[in-house]
PDBQT receptor file of N, H, CA, C and O in Angstrom, charges set to zero:
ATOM      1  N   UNK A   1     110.847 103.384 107.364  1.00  0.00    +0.000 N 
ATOM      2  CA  UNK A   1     110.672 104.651 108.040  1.00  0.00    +0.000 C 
ATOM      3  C   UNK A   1     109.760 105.545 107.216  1.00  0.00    +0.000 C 
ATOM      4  O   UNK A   1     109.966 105.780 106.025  1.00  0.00    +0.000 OA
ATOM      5  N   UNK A   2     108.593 106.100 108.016  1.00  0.00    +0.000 N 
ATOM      6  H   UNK A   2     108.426 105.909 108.983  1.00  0.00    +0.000 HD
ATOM      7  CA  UNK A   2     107.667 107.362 107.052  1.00  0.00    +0.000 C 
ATOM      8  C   UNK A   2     108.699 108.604 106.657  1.00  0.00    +0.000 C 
ATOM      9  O   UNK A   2     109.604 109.116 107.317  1.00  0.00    +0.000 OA
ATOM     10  N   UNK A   3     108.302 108.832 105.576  1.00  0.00    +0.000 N 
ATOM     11  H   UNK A   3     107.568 108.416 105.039  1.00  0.00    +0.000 HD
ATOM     12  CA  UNK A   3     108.643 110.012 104.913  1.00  0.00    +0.000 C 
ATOM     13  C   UNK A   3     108.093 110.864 104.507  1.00  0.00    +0.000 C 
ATOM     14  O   UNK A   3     108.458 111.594 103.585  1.00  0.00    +0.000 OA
ATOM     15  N   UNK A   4     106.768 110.947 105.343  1.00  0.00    +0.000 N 
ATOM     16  H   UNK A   4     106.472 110.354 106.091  1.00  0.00    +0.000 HD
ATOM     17  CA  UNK A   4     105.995 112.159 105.256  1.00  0.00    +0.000 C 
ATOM     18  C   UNK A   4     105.689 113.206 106.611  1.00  0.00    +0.000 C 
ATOM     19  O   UNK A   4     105.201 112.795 107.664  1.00  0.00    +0.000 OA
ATOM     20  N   UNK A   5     105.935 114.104 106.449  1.00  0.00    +0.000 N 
ATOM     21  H   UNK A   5     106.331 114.437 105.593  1.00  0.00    +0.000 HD
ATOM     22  CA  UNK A   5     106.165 115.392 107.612  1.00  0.00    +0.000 C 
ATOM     23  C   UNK A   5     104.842 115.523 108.806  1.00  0.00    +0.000 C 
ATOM     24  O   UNK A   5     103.797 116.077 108.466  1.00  0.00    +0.000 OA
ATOM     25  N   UNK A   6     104.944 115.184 109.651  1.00  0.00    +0.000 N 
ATOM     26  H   UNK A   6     105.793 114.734 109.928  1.00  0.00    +0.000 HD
ATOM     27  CA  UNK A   6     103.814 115.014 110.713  1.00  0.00    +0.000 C 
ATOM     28  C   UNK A   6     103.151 116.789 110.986  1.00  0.00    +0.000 C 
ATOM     29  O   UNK A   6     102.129 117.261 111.483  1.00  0.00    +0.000 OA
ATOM     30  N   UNK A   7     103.866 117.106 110.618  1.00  0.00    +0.000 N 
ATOM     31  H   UNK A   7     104.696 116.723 110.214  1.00  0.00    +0.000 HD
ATOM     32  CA  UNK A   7     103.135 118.950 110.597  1.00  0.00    +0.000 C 
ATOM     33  C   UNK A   7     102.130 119.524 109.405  1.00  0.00    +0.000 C 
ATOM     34  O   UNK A   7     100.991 119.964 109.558  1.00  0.00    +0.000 OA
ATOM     35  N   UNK A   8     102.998 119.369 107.994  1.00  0.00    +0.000 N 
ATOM     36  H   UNK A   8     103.923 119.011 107.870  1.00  0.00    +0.000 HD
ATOM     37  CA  UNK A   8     102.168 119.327 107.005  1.00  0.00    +0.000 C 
ATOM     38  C   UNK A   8     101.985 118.481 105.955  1.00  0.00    +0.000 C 
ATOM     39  O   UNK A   8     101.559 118.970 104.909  1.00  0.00    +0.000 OA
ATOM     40  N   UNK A   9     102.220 117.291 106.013  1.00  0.00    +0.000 N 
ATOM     41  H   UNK A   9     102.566 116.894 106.863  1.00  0.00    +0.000 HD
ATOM     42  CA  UNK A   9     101.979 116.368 105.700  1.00  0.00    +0.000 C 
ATOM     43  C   UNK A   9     102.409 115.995 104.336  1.00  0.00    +0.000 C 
ATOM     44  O   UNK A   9     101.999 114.963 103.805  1.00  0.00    +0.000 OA
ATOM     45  N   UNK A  10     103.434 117.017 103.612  1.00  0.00    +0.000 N 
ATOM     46  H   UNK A  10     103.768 117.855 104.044  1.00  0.00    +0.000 HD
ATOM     47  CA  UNK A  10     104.548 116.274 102.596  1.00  0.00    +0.000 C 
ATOM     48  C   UNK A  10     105.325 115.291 102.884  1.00  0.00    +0.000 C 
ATOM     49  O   UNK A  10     105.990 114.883 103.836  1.00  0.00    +0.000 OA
ATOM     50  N   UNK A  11     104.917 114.838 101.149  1.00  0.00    +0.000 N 
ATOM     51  H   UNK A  11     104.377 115.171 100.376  1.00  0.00    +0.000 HD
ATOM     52  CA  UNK A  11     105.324 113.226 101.677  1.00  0.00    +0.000 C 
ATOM     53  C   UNK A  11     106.085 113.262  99.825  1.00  0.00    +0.000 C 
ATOM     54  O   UNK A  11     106.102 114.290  99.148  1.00  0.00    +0.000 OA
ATOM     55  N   UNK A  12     106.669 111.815  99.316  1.00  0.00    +0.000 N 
ATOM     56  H   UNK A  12     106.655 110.979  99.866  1.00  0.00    +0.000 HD
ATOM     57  CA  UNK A  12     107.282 111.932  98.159  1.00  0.00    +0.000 C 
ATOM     58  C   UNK A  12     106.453 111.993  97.244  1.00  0.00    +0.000 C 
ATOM     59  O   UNK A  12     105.333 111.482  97.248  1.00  0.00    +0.000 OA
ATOM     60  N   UNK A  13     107.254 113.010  95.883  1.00  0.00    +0.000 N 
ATOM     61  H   UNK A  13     108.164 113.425  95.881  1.00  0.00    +0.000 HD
ATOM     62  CA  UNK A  13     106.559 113.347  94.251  1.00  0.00    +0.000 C 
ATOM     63  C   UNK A  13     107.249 112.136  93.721  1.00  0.00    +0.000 C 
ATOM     64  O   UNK A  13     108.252 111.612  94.205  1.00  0.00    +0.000 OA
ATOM     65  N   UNK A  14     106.431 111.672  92.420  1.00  0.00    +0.000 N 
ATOM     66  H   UNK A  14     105.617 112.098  92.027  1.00  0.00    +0.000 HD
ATOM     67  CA  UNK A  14     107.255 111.123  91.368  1.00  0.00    +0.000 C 
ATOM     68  C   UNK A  14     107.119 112.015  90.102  1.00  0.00    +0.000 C 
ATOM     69  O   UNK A  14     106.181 112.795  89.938  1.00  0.00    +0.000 OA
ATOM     70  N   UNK A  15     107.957 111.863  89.378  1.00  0.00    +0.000 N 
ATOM     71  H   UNK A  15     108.718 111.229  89.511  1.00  0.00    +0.000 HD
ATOM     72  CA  UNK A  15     107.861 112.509  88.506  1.00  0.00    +0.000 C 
ATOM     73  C   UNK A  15     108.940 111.627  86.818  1.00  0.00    +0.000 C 
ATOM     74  O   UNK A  15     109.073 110.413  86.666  1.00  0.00    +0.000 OA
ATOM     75  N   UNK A  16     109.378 112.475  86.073  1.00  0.00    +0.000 N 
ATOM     76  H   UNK A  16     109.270 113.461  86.196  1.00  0.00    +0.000 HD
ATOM     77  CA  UNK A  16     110.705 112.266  84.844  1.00  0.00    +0.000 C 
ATOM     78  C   UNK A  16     111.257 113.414  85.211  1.00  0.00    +0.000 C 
ATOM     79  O   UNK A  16     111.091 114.604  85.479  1.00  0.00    +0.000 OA
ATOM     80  N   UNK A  17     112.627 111.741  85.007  1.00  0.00    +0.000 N 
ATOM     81  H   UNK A  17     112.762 110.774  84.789  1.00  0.00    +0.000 HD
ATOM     82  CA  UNK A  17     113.793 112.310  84.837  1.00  0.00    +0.000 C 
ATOM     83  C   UNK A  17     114.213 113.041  83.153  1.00  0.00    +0.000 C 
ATOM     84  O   UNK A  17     114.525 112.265  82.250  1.00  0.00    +0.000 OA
ATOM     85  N   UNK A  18     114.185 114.047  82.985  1.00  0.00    +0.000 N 
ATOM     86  H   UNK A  18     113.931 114.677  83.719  1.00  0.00    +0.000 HD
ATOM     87  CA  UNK A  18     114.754 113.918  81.726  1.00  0.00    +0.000 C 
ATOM     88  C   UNK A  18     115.778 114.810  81.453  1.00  0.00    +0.000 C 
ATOM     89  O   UNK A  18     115.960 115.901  81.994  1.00  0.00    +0.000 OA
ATOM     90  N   UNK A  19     116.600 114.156  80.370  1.00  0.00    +0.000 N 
ATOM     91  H   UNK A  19     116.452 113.270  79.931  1.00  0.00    +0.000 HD
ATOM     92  CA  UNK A  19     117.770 114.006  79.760  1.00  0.00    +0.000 C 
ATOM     93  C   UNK A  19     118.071 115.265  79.233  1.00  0.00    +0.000 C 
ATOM     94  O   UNK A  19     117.306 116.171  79.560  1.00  0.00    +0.000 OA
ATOM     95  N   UNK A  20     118.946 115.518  78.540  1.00  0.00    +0.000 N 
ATOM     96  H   UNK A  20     119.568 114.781  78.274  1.00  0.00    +0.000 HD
ATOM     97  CA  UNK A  20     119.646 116.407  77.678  1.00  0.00    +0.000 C 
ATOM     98  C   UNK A  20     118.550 116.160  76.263  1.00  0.00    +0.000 C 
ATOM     99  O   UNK A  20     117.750 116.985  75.820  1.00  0.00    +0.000 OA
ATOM    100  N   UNK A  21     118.831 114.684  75.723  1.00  0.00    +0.000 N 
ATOM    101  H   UNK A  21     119.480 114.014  76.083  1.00  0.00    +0.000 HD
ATOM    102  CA  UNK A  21     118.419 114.142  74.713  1.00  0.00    +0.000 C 
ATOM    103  C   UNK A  21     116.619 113.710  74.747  1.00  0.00    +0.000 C 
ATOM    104  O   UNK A  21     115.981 113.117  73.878  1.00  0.00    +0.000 OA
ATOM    105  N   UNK A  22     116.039 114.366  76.349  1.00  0.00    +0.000 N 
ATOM    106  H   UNK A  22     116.557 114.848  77.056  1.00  0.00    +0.000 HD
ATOM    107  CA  UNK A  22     114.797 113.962  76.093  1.00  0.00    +0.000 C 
ATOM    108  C   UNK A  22     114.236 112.595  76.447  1.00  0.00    +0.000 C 
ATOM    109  O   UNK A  22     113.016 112.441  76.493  1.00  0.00    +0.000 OA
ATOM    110  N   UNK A  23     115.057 111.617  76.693  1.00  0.00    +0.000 N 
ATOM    111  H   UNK A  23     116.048 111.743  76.655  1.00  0.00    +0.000 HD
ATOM    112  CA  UNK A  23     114.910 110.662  77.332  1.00  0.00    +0.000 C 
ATOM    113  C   UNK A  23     114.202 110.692  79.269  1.00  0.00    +0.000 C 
ATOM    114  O   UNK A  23     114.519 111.277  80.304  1.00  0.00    +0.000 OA
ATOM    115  N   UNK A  24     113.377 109.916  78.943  1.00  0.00    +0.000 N 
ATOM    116  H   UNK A  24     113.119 109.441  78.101  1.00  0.00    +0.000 HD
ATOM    117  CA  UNK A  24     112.753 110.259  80.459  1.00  0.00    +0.000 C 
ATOM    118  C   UNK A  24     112.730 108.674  80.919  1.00  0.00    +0.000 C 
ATOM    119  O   UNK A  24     112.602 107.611  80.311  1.00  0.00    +0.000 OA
ATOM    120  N   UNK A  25     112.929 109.071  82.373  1.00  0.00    +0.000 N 
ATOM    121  H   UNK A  25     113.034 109.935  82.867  1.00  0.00    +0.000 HD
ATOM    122  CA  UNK A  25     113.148 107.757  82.935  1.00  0.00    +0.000 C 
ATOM    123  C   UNK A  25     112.508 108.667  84.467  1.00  0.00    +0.000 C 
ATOM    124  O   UNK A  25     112.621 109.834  84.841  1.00  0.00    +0.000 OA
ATOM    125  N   UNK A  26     111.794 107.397  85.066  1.00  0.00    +0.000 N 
ATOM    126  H   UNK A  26     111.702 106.449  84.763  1.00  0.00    +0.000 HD
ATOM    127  CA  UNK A  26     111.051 107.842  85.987  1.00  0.00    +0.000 C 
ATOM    128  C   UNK A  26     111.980 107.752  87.493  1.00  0.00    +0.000 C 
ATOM    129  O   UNK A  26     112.933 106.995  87.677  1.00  0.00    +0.000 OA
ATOM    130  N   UNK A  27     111.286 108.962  88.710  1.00  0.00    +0.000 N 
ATOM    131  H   UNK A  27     110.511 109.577  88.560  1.00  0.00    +0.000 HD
ATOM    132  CA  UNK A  27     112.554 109.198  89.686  1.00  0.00    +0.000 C 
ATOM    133  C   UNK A  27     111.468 109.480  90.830  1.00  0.00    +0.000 C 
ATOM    134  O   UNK A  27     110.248 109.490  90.664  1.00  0.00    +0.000 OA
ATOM    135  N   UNK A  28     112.103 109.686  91.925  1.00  0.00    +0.000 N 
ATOM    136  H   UNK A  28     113.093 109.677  92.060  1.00  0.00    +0.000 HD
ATOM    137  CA  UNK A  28     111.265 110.226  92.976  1.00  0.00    +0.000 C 
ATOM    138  C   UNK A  28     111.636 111.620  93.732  1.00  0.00    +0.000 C 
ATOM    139  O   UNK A  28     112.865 111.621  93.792  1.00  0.00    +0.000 OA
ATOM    140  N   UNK A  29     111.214 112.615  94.238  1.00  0.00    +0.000 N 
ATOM    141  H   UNK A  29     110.216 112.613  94.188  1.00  0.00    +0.000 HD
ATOM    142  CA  UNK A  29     111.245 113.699  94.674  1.00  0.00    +0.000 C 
ATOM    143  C   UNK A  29     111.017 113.510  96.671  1.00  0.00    +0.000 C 
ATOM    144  O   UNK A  29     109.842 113.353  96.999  1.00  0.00    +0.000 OA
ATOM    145  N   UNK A  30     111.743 113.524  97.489  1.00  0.00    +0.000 N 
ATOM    146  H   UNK A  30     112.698 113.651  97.222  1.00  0.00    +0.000 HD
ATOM    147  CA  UNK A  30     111.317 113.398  98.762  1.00  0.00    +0.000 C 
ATOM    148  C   UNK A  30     111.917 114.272  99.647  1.00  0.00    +0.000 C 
ATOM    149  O   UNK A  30     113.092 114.619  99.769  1.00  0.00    +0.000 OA
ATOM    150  N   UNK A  31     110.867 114.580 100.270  1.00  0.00    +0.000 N 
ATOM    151  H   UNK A  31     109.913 114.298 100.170  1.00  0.00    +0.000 HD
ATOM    152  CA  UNK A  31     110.991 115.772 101.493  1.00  0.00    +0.000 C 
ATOM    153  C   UNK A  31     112.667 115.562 102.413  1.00  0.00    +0.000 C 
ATOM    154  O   UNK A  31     113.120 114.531 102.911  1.00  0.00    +0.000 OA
ATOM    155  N   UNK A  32     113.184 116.745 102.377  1.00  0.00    +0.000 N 
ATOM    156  H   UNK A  32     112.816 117.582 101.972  1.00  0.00    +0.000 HD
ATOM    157  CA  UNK A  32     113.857 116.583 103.725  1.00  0.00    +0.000 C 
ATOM    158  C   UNK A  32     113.002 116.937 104.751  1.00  0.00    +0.000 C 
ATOM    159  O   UNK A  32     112.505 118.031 105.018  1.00  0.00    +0.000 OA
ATOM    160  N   UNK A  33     112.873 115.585 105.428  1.00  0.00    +0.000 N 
ATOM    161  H   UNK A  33     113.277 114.697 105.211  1.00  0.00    +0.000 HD
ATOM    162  CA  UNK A  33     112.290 115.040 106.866  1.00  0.00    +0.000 C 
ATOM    163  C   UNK A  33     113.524 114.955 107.818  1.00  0.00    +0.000 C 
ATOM    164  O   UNK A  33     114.570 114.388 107.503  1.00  0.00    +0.000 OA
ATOM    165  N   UNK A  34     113.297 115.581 109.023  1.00  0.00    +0.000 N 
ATOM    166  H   UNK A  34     112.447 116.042 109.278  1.00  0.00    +0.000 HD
ATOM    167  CA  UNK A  34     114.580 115.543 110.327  1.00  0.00    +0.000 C 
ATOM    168  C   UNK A  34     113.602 115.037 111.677  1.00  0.00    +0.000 C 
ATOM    169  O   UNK A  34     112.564 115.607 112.014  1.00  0.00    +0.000 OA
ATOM    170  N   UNK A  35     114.172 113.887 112.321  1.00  0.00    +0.000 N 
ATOM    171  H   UNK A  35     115.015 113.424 112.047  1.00  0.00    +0.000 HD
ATOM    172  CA  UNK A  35     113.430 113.527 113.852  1.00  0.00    +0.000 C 
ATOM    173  C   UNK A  35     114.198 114.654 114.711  1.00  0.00    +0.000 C 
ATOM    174  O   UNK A  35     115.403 114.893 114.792  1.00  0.00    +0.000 OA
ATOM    175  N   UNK A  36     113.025 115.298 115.356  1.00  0.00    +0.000 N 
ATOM    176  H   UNK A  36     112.046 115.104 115.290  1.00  0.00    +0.000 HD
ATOM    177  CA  UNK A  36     113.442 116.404 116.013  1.00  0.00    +0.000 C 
ATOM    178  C   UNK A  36     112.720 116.247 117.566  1.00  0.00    +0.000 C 
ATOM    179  O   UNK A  36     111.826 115.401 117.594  1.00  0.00    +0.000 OA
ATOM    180  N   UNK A  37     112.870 116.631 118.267  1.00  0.00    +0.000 N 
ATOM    181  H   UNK A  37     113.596 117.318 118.244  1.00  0.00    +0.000 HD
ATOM    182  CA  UNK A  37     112.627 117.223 119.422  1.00  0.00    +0.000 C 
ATOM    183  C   UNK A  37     111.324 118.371 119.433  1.00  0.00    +0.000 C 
ATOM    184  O   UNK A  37     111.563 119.533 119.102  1.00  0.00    +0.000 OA
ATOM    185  N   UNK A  38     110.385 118.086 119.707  1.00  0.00    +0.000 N 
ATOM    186  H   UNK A  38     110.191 117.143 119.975  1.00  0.00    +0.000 HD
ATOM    187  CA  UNK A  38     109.191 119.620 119.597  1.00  0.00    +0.000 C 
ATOM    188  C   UNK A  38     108.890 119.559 120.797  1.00  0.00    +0.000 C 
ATOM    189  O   UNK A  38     108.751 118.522 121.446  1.00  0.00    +0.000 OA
ATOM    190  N   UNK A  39     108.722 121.060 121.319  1.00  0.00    +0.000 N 
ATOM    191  H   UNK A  39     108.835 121.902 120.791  1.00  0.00    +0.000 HD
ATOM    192  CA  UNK A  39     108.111 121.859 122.461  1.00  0.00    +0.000 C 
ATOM    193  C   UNK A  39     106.332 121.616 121.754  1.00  0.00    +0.000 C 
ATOM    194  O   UNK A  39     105.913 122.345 120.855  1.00  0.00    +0.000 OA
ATOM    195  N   UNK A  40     105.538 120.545 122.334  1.00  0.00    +0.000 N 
ATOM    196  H   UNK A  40     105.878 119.952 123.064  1.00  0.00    +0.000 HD
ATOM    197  CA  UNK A  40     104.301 121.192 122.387  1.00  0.00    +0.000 C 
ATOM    198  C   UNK A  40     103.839 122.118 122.834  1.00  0.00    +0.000 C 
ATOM    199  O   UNK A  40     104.610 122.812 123.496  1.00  0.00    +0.000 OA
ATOM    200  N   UNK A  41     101.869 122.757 122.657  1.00  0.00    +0.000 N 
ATOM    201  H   UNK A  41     101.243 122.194 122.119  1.00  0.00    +0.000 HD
ATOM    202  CA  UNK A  41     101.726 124.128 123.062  1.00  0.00    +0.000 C 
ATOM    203  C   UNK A  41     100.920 123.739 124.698  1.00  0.00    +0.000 C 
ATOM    204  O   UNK A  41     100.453 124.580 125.466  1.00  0.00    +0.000 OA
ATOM    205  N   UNK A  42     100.944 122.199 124.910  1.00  0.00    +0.000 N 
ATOM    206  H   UNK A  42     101.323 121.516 124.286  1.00  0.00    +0.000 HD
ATOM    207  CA  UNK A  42     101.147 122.315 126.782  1.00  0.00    +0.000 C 
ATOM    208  C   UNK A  42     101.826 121.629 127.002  1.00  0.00    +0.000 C 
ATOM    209  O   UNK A  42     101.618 120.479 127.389  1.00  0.00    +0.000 OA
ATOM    210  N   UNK A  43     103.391 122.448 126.706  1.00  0.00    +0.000 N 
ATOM    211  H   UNK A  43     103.560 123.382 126.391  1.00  0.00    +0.000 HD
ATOM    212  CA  UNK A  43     104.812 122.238 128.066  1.00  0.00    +0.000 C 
ATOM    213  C   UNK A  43     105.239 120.702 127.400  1.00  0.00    +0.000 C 
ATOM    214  O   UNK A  43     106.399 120.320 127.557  1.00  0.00    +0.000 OA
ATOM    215  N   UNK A  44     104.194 119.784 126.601  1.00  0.00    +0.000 N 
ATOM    216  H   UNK A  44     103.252 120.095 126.473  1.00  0.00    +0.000 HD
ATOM    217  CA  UNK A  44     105.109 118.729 126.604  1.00  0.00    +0.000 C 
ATOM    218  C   UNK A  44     105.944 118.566 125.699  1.00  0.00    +0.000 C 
ATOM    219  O   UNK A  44     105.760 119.414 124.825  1.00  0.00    +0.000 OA
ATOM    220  N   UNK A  45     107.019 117.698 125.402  1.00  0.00    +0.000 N 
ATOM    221  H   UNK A  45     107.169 117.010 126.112  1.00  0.00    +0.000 HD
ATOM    222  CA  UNK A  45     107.792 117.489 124.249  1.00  0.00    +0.000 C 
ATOM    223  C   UNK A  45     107.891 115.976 123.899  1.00  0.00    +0.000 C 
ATOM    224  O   UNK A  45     107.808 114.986 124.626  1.00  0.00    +0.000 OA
ATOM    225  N   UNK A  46     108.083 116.096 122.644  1.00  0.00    +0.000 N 
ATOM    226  H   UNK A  46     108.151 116.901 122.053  1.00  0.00    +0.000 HD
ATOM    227  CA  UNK A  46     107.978 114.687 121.813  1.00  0.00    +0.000 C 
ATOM    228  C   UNK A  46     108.532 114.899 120.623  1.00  0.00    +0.000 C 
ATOM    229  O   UNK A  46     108.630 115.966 120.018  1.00  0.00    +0.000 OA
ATOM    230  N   UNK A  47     108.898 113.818 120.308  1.00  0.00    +0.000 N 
ATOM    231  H   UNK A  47     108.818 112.951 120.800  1.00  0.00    +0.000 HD
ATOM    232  CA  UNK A  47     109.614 113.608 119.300  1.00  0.00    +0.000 C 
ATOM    233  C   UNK A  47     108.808 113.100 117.823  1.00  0.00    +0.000 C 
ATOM    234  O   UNK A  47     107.906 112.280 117.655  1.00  0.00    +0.000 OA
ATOM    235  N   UNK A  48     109.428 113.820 117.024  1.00  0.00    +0.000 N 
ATOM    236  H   UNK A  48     110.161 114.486 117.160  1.00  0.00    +0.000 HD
ATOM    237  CA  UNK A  48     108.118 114.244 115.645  1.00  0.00    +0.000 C 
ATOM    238  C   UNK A  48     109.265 113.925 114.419  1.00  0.00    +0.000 C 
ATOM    239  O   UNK A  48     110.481 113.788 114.555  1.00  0.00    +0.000 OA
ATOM    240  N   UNK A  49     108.440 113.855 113.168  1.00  0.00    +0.000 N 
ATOM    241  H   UNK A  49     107.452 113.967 113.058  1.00  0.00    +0.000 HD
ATOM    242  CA  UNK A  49     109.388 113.633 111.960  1.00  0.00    +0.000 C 
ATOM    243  C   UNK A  49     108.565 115.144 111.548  1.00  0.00    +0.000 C 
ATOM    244  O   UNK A  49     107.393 115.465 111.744  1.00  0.00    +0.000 OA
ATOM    245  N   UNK A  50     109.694 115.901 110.903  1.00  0.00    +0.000 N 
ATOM    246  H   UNK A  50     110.646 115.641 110.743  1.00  0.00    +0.000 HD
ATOM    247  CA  UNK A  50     109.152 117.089 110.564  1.00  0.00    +0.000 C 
ATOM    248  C   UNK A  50     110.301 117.464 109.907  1.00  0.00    +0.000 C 
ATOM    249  O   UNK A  50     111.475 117.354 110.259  1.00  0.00    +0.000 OA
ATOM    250  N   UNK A  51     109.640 118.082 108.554  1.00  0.00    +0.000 N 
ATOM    251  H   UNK A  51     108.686 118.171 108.268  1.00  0.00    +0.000 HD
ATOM    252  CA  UNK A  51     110.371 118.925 107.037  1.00  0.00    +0.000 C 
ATOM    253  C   UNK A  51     110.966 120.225 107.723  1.00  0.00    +0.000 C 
ATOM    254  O   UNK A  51     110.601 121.049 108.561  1.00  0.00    +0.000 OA
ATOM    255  N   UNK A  52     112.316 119.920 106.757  1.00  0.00    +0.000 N 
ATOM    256  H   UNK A  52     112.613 119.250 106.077  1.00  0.00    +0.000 HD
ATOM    257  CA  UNK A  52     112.796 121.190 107.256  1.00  0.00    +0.000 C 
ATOM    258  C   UNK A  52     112.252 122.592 106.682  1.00  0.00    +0.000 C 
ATOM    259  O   UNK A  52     112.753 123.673 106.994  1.00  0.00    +0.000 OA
ATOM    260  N   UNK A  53     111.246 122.449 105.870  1.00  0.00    +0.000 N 
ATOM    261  H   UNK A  53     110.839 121.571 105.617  1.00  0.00    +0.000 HD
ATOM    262  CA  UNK A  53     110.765 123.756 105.506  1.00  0.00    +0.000 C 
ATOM    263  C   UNK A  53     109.607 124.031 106.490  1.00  0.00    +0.000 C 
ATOM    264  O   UNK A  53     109.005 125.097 106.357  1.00  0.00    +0.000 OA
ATOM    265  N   UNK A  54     109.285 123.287 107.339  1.00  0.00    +0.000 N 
ATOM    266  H   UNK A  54     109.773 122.422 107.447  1.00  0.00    +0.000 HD
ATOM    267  CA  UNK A  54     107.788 123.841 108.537  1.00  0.00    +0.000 C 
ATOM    268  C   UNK A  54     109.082 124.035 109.439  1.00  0.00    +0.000 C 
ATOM    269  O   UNK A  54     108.617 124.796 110.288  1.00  0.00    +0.000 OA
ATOM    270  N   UNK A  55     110.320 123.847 109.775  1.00  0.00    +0.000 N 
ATOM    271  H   UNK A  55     110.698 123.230 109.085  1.00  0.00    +0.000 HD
ATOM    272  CA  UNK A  55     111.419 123.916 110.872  1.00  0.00    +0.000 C 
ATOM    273  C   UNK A  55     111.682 125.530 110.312  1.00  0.00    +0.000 C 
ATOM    274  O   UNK A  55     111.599 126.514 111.047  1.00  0.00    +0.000 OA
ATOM    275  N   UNK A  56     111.954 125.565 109.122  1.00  0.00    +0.000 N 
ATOM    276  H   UNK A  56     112.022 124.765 108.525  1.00  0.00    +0.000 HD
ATOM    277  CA  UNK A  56     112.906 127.191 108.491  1.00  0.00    +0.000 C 
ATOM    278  C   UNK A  56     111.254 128.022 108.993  1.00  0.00    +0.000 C 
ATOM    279  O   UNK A  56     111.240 128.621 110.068  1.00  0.00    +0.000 OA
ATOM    280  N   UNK A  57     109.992 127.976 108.147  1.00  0.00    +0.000 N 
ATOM    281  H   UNK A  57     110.003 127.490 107.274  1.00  0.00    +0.000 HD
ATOM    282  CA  UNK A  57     108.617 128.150 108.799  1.00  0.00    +0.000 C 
ATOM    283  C   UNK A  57     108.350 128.920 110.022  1.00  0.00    +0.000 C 
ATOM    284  O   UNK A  57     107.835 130.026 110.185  1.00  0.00    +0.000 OA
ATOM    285  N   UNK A  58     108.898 127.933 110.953  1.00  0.00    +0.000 N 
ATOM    286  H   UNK A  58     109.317 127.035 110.821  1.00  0.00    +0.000 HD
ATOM    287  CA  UNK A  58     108.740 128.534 112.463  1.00  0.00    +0.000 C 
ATOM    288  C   UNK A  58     107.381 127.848 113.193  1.00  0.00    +0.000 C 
ATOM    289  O   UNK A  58     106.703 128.165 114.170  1.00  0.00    +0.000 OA
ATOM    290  N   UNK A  59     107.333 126.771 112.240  1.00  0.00    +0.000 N 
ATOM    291  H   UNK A  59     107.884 126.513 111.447  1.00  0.00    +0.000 HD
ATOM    292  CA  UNK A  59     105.589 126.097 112.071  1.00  0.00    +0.000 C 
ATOM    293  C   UNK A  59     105.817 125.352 113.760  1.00  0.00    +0.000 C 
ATOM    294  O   UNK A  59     104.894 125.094 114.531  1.00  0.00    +0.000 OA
ATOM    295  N   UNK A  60     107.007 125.167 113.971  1.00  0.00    +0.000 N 
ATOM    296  H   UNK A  60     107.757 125.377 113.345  1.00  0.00    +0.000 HD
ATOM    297  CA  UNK A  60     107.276 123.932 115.631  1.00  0.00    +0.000 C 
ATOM    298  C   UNK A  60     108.560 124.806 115.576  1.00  0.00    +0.000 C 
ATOM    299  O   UNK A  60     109.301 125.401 114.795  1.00  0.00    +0.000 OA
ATOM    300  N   UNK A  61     108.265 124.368 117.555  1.00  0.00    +0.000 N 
ATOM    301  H   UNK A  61     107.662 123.884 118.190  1.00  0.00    +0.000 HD
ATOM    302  CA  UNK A  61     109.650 124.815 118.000  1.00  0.00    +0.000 C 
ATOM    303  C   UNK A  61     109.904 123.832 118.825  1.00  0.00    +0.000 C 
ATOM    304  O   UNK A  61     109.153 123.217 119.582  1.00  0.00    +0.000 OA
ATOM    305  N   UNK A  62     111.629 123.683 118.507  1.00  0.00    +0.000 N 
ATOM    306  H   UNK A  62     112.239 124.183 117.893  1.00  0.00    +0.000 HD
ATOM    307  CA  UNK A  62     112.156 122.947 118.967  1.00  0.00    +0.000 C 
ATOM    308  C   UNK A  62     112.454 122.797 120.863  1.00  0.00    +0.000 C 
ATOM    309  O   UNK A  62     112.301 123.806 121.552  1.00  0.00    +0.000 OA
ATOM    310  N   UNK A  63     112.820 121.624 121.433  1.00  0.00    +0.000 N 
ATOM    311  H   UNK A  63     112.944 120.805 120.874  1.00  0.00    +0.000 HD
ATOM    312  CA  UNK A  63     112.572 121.648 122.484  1.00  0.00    +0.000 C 
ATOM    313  C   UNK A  63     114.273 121.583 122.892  1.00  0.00    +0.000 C 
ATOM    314  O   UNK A  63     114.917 120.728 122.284  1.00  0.00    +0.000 OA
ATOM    315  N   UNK A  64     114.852 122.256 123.668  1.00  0.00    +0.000 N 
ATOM    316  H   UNK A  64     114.329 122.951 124.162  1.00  0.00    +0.000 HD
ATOM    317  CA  UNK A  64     116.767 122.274 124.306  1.00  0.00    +0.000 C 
ATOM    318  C   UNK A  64     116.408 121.732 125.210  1.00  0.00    +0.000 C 
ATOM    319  O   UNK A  64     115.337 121.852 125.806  1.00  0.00    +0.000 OA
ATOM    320  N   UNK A  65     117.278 121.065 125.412  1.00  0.00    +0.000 N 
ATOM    321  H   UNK A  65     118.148 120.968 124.927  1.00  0.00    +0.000 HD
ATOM    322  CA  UNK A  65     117.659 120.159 126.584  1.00  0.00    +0.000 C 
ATOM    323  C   UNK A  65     118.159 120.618 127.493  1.00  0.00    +0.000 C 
ATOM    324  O   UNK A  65     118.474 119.909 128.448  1.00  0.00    +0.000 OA
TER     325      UNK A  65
């Protein structure tokens, strides 16, 4: 499954993990992505993978059933 946001297009960081002691061990950073429901801007709706920070945004609106 993609894990990058079809609105703005975050997708996963890598980065270190590190320790108390400084020890780094490598990790990944990934978007909360939600399959949602979107109202396009003509009338249609479809179903999109989209971050919940373009959802909090106001970047898409969701489509009610």
């Amino acid at each position: 499954m993609s894990k990058i946001c079809e609105i703005c297009g975050r997708g996963p960081h890598s980065g270190h993990k590190v320790s108390h002691s400084g020890k780094r061990a490598g990790r990944w950073w990934y978007p909360n992505i939600q399959r949602v429901r979107v109202k396009l801007p003509n009338g249609q709706v479809k179903r999109m993978k989209v971050c919940t920070r373009c959802l909090k945004a106001g970047k898409v609106q969701k489509a009610v059933r």
